[in-house]
C-alpha positions, 0 to 999 in steps of 0.5 A: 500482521493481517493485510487487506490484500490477502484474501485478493492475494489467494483468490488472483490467478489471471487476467484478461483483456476482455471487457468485464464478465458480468459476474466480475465485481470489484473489491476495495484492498484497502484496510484503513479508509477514513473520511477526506482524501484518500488512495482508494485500491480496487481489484476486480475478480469473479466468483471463481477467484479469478483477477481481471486486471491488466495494464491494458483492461480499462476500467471505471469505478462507481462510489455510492456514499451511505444511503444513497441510490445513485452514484456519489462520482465516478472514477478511472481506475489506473492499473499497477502491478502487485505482483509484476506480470501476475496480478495488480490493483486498480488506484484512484484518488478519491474524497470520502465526505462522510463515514459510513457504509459505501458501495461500489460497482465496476464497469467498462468505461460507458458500460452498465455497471455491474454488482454493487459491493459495500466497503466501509469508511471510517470517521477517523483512520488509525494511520498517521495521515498525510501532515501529521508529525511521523513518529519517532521511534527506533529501530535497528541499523546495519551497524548493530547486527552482524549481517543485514538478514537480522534486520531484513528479510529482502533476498537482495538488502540495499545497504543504504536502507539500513544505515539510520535508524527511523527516529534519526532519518525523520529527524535529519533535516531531510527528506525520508522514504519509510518502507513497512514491508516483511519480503519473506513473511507477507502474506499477500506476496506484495512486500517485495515488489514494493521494496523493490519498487522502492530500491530502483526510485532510491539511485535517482534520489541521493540526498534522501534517506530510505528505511526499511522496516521490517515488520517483524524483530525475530526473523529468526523465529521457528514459526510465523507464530512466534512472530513480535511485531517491532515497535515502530508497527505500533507506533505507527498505528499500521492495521496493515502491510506493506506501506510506503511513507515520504516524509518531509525535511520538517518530519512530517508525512507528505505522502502515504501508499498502502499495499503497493506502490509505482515507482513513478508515484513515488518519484511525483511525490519526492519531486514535490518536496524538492 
């Protein structure tokens, strides 16, 4: 699968604490932004491809909607790593009200704003979003394979993300925790991380369910274009990878994350539905 976080992916090869160049622009990571309440992602490069995002790097965002001069609103952008010690976005909750052609401009907070760099918004976005009804599709557990490397291309598998199939653990009566990520195939190199992210939130939370799903169904395949995309990448409607779902004990999502995820994110989330 394609991932709006690899081309940023290619391009990151630093970063720095100092205050943004003027040549450095934002890019928006996400691939699915629709209309209404949304988890915007940023990375901030410059024209030679270099990352300028660090923990410590401030930085505020300026939204232009379609057609206007002057900014919409401004938000802060809340630094996590992708890639740890390597590269990282920028986050910010944002409410699109109206599809379009938006703008974006980067700046340190109380500084001139710098390049203006369009994105788009959709009317309607193709993933399921958050209070809709997870799709109940199969997929294959530990108890069907002979070793979990069928299944999983996580170097280190947590077996417990392997014991329900994704139709049974949306339909339990419990909270789940749906990981769509390909460790050993992704192309921006975030699936990883955000599983691993994913497996250390999993001790705290006993009495949820946690799926992996890998993108793929023939790991075993002789070139990345033999590749089948599993059922429940349809099902779910993904344009992208990796993504991070919480769905509630009713079966429906109460949270979404594309492209990366905080441990503390999803903690605040899964608290919520206690």
């Amino acid at each position: 699968m394609a991932t709006a976080l690899a081309a940023i992916t290619a391009a990151c090869g630093g970063s720095t604490a100092a205050g943004i160049p003027e040549e450095a622009f934002p890019v928006v990571a996400n691939a699915d932004l629709a209309v209404g309440s949304q988890r915007l992602l940023v990375a901030l490069v410059t024209a030679e491809g270099d990352s300028l995002a660090a923990s410590e790097f401030p930085v505020e965002f300026d939204l232009y909607s379609p057609e206007e001069t002057q900014p919409s609103f401004t938000v802060t952008g809340n630094f996590m790593w992708t890639v740890p010690e390597v590269r990282g976005l920028y986050r910010a909750e944002v409410t699109f009200d109206r599809a379009g052609r938006w703008q974006i401009t980067a700046h340190s907070p109380g500084g001139p704003p710098g390049l203006l760099i369009p994105f788009d918004v959709a009317e309607e976005g193709r993933t399921p979003e958050v209070g809709e009804p997870a799709p109940s599709v199969g997929t294959r557990t530990a108890q069907e394979v002979a070793t979990l490397s069928e299944i999983s291309t996580d170097p280190d598998p947590d077996p417990r993300f392997y014991e329900l199939s994704l139709d049974a653990a949306v339909s339990s009566g419990r909270p789940t925790v749906v990981v769509f990520s390909t460790p050993g195939f992704c192309v921006s190199a975030t699936c990883g991380p955000m599983l691993d992210n994913v497996k250390l939130v999993a001790a705290d939370f006993p009495r949820v369910n946690f799926v992996h799903v890998e993108i793929y169904e023939n790991l075993d395949a002789a070139t990345r274009q033999e590749l089948n995309v599993v059922e429940a990448v349809e099902a779910w409607r993904l344009v992208s990878e990796p993504w991070v779902f919480v769905v509630d004990s009713t079966g429906s999502i109460a949270a979404r994350f594309e492209g990366a995820v905080d441990p503390d994110e999803l903690k605040a989330a899964l608290d919520e539905l206690s």
